[in-house]
C-alpha positions in Angstrom: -5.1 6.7 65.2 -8.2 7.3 63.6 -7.8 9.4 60.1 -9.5 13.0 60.5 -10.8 15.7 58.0 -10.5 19.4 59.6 -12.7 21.9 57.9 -11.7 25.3 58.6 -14.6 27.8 58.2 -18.0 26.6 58.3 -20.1 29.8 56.2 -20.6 29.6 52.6 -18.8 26.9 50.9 -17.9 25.3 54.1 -21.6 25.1 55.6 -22.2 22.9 52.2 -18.8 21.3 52.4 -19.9 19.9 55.9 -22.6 18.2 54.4 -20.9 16.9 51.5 -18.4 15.5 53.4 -20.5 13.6 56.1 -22.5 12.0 52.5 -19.1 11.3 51.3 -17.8 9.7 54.4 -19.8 7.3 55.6 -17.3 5.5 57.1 -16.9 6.1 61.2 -13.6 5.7 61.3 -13.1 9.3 60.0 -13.0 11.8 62.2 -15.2 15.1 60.9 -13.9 18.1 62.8 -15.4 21.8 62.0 -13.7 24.9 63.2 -15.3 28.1 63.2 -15.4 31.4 65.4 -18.3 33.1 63.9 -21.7 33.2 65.1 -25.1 32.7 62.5 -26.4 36.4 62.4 -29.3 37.4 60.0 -27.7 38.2 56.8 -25.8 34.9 56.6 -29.3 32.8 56.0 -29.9 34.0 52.4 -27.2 31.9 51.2 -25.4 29.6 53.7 -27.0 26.4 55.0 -28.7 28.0 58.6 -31.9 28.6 59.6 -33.8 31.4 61.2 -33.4 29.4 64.4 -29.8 28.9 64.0 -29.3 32.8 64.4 -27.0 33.8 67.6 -25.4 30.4 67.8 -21.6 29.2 66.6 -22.0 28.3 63.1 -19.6 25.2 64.0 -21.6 23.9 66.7 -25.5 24.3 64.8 -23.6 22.5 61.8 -22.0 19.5 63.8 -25.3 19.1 65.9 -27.3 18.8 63.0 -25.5 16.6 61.0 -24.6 14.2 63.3 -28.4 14.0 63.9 -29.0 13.6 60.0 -25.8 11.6 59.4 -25.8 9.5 62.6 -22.3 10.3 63.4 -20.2 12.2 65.8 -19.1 15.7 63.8 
């Protein structure tokens, strides 16, 4: 069984968390999971890692796309 890290909430600290952790482990045997409900709306791009582009889409899904681009990893 491969080990996993579940990150619960992906909006202020966890948007940065996300990215922290994929710089952190490099390794592909760990298993980057992000949960989240919410949906990127306008007001969240002053201070959590989305962009204008981002807005309407599940905060979850924009983060794991783009960091398994940047990171070359599945997220």
């Amino acid at each position: 069984m491969k080990p996993s890290i579940t990150l619960v909430g992906c909006g202020g600290s966890g948007s940065l968390a996300a990215e922290g952790l994929c710089r952190l482990i490099s390794n592909e045997e760990y298993r980057l999971l992000l949960v989240d409900h919410d949906r990127v709306e306008p007001h969240n791009l002053r201070r959590q890692n989305f962009y204008t582009g981002d807005v309407g889409k599940f905060k979850s899904q924009v983060l794991a796309e783009r960091l398994a681009r940047q990171y070359g990893r599945r997220v």
